[in-house]
N, CA, C and O atoms as a MOPAC input file, in Angstrom:
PM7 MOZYME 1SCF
protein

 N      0.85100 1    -1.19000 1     0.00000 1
 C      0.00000 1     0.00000 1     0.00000 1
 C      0.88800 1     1.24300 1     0.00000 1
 O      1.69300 1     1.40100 1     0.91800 1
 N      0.76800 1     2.20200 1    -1.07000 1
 C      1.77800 1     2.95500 1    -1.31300 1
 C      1.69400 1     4.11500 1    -0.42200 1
 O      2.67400 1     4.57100 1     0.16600 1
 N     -0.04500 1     4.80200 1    -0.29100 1
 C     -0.59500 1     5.78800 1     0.57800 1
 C     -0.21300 1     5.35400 1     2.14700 1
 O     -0.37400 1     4.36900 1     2.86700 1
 N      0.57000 1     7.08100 1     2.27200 1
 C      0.77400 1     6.94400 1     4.04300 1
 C      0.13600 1     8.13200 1     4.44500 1
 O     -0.12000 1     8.99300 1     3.60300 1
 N     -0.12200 1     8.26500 1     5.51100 1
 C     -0.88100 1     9.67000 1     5.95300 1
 C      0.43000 1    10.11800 1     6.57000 1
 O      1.29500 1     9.33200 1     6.95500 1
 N      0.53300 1    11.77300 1     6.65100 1
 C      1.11400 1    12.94700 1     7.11600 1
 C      0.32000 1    13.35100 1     7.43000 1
 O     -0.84100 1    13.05400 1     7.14800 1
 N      1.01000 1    14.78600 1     8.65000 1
 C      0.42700 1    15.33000 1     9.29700 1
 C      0.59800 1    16.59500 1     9.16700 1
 O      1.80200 1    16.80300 1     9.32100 1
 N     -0.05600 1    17.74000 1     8.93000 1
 C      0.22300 1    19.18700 1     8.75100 1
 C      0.39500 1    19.93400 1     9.85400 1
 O     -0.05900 1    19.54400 1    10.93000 1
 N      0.96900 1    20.92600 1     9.75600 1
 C      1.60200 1    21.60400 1    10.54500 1
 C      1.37800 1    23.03600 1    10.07800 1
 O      1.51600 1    23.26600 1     8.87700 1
 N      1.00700 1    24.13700 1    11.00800 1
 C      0.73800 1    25.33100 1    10.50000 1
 C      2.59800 1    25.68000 1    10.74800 1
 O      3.52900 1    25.00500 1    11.18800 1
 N      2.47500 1    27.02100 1    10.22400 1
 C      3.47200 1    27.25800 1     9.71100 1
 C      4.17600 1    28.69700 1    10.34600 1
 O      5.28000 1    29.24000 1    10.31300 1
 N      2.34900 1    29.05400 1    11.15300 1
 C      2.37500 1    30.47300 1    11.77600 1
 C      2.63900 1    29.92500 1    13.44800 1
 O      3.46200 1    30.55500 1    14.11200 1
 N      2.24100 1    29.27800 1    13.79500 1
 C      2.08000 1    28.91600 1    15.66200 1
 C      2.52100 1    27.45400 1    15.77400 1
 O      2.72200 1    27.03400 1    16.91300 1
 N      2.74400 1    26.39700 1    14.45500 1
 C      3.48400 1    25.32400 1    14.82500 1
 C      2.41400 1    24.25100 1    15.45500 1
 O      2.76400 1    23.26000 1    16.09700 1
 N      1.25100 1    24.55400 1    15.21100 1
 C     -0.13400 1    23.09400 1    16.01200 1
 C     -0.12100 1    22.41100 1    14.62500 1
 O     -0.26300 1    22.84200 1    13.48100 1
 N      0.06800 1    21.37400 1    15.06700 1
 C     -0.11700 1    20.28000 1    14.39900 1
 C     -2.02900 1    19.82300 1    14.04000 1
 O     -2.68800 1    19.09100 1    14.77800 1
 N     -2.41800 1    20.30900 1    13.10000 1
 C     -3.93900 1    19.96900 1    13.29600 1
 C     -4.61900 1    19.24200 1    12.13700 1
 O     -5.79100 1    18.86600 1    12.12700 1
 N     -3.77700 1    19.10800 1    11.22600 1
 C     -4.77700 1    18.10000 1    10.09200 1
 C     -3.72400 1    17.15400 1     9.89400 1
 O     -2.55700 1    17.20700 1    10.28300 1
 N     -4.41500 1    16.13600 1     9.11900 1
 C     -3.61200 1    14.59000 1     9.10800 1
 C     -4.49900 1    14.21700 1     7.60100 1
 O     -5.72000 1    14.34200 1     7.51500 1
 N     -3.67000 1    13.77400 1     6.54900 1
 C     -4.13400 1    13.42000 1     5.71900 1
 C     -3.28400 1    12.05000 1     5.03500 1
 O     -2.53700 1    11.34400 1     5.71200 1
 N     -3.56900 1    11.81900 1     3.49600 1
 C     -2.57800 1    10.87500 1     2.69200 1
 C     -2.24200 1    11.41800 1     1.57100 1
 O     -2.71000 1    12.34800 1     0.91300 1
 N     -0.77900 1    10.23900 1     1.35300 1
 C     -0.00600 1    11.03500 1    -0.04400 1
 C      0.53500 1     9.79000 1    -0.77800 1
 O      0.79600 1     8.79100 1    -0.10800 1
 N      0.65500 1     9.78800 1    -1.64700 1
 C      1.03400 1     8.61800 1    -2.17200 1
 C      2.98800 1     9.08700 1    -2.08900 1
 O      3.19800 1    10.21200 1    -2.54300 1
 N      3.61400 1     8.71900 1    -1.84000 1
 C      5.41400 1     9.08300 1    -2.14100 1
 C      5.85500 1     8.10500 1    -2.88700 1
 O      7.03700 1     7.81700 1    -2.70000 1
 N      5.25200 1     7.46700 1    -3.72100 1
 C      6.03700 1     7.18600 1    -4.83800 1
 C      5.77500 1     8.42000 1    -5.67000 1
 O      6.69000 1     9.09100 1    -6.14600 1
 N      4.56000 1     8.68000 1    -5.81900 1
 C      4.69100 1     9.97800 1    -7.12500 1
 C      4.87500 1    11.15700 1    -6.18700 1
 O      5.67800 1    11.98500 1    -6.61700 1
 N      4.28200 1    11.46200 1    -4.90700 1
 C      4.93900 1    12.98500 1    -4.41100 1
 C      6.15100 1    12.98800 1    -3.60900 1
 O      5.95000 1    12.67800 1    -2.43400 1
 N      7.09700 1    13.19600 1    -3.85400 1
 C      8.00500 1    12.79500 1    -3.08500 1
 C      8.31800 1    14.40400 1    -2.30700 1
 O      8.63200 1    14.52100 1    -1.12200 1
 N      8.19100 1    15.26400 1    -3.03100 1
 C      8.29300 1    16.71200 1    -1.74000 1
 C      7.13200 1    16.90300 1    -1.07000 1
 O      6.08300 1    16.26500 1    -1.15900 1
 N      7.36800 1    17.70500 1    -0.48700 1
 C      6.08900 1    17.79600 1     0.97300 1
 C      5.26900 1    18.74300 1     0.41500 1
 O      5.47200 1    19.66100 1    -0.37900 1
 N      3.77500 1    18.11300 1     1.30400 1
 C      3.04400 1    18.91500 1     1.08600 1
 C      2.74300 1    20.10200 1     1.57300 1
 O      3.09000 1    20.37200 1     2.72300 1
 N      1.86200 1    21.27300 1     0.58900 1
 C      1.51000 1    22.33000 1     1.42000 1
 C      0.04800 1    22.33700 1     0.97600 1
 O     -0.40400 1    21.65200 1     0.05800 1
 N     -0.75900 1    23.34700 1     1.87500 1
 C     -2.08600 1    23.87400 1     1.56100 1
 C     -2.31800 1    25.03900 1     2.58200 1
 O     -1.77400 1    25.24800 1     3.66600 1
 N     -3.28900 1    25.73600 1     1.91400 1
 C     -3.92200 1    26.98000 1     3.28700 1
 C     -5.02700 1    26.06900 1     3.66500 1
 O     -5.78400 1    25.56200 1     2.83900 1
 N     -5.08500 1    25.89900 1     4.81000 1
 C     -6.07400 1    25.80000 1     5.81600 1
 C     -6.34900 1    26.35400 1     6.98200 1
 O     -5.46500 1    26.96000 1     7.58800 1
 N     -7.52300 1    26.24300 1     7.44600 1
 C     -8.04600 1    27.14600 1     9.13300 1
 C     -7.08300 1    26.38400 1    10.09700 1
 O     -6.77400 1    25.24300 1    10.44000 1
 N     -6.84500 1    27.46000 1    10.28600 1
 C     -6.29700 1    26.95000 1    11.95200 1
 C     -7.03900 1    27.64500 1    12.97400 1
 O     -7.43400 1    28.81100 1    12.97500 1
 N     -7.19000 1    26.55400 1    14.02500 1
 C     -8.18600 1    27.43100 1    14.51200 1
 C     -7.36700 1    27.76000 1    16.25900 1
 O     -8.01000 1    27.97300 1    17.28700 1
 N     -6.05700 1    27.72100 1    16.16600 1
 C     -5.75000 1    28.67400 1    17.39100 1
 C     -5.54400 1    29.74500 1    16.61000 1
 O     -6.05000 1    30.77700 1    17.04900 1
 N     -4.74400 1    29.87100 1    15.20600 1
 C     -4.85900 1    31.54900 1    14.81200 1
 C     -5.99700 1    31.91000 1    14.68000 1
 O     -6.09600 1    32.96500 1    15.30600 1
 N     -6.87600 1    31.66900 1    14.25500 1
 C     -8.05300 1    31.89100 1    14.03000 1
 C     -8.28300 1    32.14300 1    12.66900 1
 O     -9.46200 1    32.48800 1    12.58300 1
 N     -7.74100 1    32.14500 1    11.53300 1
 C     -7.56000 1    32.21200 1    10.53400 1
 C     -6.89600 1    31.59500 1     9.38500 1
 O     -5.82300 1    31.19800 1     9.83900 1
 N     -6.94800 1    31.33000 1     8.26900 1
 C     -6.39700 1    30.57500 1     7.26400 1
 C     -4.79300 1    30.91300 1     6.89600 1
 O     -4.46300 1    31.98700 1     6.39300 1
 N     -3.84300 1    29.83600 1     7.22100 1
 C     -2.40800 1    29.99600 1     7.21000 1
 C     -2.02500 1    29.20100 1     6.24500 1
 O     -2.88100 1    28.97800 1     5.38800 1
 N     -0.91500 1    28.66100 1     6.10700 1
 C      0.05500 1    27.77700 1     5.36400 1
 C     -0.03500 1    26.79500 1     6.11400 1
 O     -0.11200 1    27.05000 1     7.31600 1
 N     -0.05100 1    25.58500 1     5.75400 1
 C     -0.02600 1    24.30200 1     6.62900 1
 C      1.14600 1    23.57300 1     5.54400 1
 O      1.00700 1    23.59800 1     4.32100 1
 N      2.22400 1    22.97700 1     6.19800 1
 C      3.18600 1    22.02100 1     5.96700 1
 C      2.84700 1    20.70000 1     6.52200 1
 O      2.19400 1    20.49800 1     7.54600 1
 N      3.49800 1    19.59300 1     5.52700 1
 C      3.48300 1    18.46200 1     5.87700 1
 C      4.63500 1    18.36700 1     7.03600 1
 O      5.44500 1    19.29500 1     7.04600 1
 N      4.77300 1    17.41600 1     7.93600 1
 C      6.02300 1    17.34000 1     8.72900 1
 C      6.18600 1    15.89200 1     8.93900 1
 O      5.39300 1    15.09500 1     8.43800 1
 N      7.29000 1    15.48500 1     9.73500 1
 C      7.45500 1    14.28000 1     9.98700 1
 C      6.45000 1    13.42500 1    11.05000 1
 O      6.65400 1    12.23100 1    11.26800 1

């Protein structure tokens, strides 16, 4: 099974709050997206992390 889940990471305050999947045979750099965070209270950068 190639799909592993990661976990995002905002980028502004460092909470770890969404968890998703990626396939790494075809993505092999990390992911990003804007999503809510909801200790900023607002939509940031979220990184994949280890």
């Amino acid at each position: 099974m190639p799909r592993e889940i990661v976990t995002l990471q905002c980028n502004v305050c460092k909470n770890r709050n969404y968890s998703t999947t990626k396939n790494r045979k075809t993505t092999t750099d990390r992911l990003e997206f804007s999503k809510f965070c909801k200790r900023c209270r607002k939509h940031t950068d979220h990184k994949e992390t280890k």
